[in-house]
C-alpha positions as CSV (number, residue, x, y, z in Angstrom):
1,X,112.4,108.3,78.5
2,X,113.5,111.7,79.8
3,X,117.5,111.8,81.0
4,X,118.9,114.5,83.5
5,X,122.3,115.1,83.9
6,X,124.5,114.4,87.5
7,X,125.2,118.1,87.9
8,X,127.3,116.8,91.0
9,X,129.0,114.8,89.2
10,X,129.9,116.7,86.3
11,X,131.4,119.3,88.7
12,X,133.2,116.2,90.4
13,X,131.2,117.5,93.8
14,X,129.0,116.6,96.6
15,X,125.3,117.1,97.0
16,X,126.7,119.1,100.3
17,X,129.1,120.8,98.6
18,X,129.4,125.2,99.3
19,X,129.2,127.5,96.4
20,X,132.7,128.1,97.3
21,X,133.6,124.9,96.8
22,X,131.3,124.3,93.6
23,X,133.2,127.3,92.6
24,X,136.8,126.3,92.8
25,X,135.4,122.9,90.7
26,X,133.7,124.5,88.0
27,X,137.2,126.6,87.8
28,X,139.5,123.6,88.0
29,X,137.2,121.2,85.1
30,X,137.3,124.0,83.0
31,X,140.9,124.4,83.3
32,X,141.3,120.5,82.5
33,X,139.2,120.5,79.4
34,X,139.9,123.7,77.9
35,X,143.7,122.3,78.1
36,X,142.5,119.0,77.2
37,X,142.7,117.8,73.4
38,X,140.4,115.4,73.5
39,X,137.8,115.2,71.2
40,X,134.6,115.3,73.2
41,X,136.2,117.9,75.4
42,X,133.6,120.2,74.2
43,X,130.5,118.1,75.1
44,X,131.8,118.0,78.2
45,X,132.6,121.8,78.9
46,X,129.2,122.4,78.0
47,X,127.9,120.1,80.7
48,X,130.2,121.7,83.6
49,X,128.6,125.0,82.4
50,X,125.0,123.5,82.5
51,X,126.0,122.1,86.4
52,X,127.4,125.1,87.2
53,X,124.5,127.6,85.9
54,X,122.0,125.3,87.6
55,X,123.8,124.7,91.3
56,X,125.8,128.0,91.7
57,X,121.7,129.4,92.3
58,X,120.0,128.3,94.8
59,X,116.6,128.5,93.9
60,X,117.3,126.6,90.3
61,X,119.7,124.1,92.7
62,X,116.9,123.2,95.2
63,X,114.5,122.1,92.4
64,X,117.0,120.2,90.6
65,X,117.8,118.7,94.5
66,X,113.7,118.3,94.8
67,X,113.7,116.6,90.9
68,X,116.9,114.6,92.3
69,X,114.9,113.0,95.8
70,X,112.0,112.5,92.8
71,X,113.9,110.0,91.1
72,X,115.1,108.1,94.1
73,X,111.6,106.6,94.2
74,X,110.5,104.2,92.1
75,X,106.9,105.1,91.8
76,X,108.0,108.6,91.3
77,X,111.3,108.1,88.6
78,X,108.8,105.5,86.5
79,X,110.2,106.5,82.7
80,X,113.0,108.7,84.0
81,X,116.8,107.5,84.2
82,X,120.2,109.5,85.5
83,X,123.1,110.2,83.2
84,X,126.1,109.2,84.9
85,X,129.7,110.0,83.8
């Protein structure tokens, strides 16, 4: 079963959010983890940077929003699941 990440939510953004906004969250989380001593503190910098290289362009955002809509149907998400937190 294929997983994709919750770019959104790794950014700790909306689906609606504004590159400027994505922006100032991508800075922010990498300011918290790269201060951060915990242990999977690279795992997770490594998915902020994934999030952020996907939604920051808006071509590789829209099919990642398109994939996204794909998994809210049943018919359509059959074998595929969301990562969340």
């Amino acid at each position: 079963m294929a997983e994709l990440p919750d770019h959104y939510e790794s950014l700790e953004v909306s689906s609606k959010a504004t590159l400027d906004e994505m922006e100032r969250a991508y800075e922010a989380r990498l300011a918290e983890l790269l201060a951060s001593r915990v242990e999977d503190a690279p795992e997770e910098l490594a998915e902020v940077e994934l999030a952020y290289s996907v939604l920051r362009d808006p071509a590789k955002r829209a099919r990642y929003d398109e994939d996204d809509a794909a998994l809210q149907s049943p018919e359509l998400a059959a074998g595929i699941s969301r990562v969340k937190g």
